[in-house]
N, C-alpha and C positions, 0 to 999 in steps of 0.2 A: 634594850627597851624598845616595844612601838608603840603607836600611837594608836589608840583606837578610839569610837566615839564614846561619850557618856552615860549608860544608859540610867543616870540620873536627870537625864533631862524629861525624862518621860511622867518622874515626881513632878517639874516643873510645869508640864503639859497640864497636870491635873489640877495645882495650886494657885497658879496663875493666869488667870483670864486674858490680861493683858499680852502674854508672854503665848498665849492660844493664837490671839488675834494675830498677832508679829509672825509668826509663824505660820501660819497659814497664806499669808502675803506675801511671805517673802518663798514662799513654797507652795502655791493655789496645788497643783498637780496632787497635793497631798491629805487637801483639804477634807476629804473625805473619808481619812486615815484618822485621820486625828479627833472629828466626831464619831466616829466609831471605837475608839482608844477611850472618849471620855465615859460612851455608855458601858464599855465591857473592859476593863483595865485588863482583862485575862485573852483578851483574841488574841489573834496570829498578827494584828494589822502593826503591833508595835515595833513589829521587827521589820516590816514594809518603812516604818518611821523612822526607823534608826539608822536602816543602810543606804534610804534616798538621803538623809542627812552628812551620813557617811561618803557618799558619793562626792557629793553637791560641797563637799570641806572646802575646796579652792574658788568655790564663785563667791559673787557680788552678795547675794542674799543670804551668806552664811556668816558672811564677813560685817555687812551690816548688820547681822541679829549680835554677834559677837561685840561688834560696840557699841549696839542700845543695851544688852544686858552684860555687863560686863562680871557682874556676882556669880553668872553660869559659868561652871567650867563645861565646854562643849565636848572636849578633845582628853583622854587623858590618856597617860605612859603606863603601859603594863610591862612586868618583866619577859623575856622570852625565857618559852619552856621548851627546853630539850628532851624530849620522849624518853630518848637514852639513857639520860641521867633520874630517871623516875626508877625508883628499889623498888622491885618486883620483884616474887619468888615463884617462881615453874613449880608446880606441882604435880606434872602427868609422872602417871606410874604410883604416885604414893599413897600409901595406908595410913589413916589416920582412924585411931581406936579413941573413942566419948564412950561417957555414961550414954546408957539410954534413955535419956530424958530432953524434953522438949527443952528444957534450959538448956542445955549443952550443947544441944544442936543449934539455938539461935547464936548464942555463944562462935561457935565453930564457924556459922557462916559470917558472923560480924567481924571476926578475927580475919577472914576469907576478904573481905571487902577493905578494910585497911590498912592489911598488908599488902591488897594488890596481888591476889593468887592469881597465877596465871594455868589453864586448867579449860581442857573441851567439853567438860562435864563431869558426874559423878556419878557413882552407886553404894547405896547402903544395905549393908546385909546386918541383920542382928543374930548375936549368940551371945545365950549368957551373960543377960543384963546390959551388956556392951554391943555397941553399935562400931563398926568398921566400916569409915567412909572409905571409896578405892578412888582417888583420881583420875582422871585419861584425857 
C-alpha cells in the first residue's frame, strides 16, 4: 500500500466555506488556486491543489488543517499496482473475422479495451458480409 492525497478533499473545497477559508491560510501560495477551483470545478488548477497539498503533507499547516478538521481524511492508502501482473493479451499478427456490422464492430473494439489487447494498430478488409480485422 501507499499513501496518496485525497482527492476528496476538493468535494470539501466546494461544500465548505469555512474549510475554503483554513485552507487558504494555512496555504496563501494557493489562494488563487482554489478561487479558481470554486468558479470552474473542471480546470487544471485542481491538480496544482492536490499536489502543493501533497507536497506540503509534513508541515505545520497541513497538520494543523488535519486537527481543525479531523472528519477529513487528507491522506489515503491505495493498493500498489504491478504492471506485470495486469492480463493482457498481444494481438499482433492476428485475424479476427465479425459480422459486418456496426454492432459487431463496436462489440469487437469493447472486447479490445477490456481485455486489454495489446496491438500497433489495425486493418479491415471486408468479403462476403464478413469483416477481417488483421492485427499488427
Amino acid at each position: 500500500m501507499r499513501q496518496t492525497i485525497n482527492p476528496d478533499i476538493l468535494r470539501h473545497i466546494q461544500d465548505d466555506e469555512m474549510f475554503q477559508i483554513s485552507l487558504s491560510a494555512a496555504f496563501p501560495e494557493i489562494h488563487e488556486y482554489i478561487l479558481s477551483y470554486l468558479r470552474d470545478s473542471g480546470c487544471s488548477c485542481k491538480n496544482t491543489i492536490l499536489k502543493h497539498l501533497w507536497d506540503s503533507k509534513d508541515t505545520y499547516g497541513m497538520m494543523s488543517l488535519e486537527n481543525r478538521y479531523p472528519h477529513i481524511q487528507f491522506f489515503i492508502n491505495v493498493p500498489e499496482i504491478n504492471p506485470l501482473s495486469i492480463n493482457k493479451r498481444e494481438m499482433f499478427g492476428q485475424v479476427v473475422v465479425i459480422p459486418s456490422t456496426r454492432e459487431d464492430y463496436r462489440n469487437l473494439i469493447k472486447k479490445a479495451k477490456e481485455e486489454q489487447w495489446i496491438f500497433h494498430g489495425f486493418t479491415v478488409t471486408e468479403t462476403k458480409r464478413k469483416w477481417k480485422v488483421f492485427f499488427y
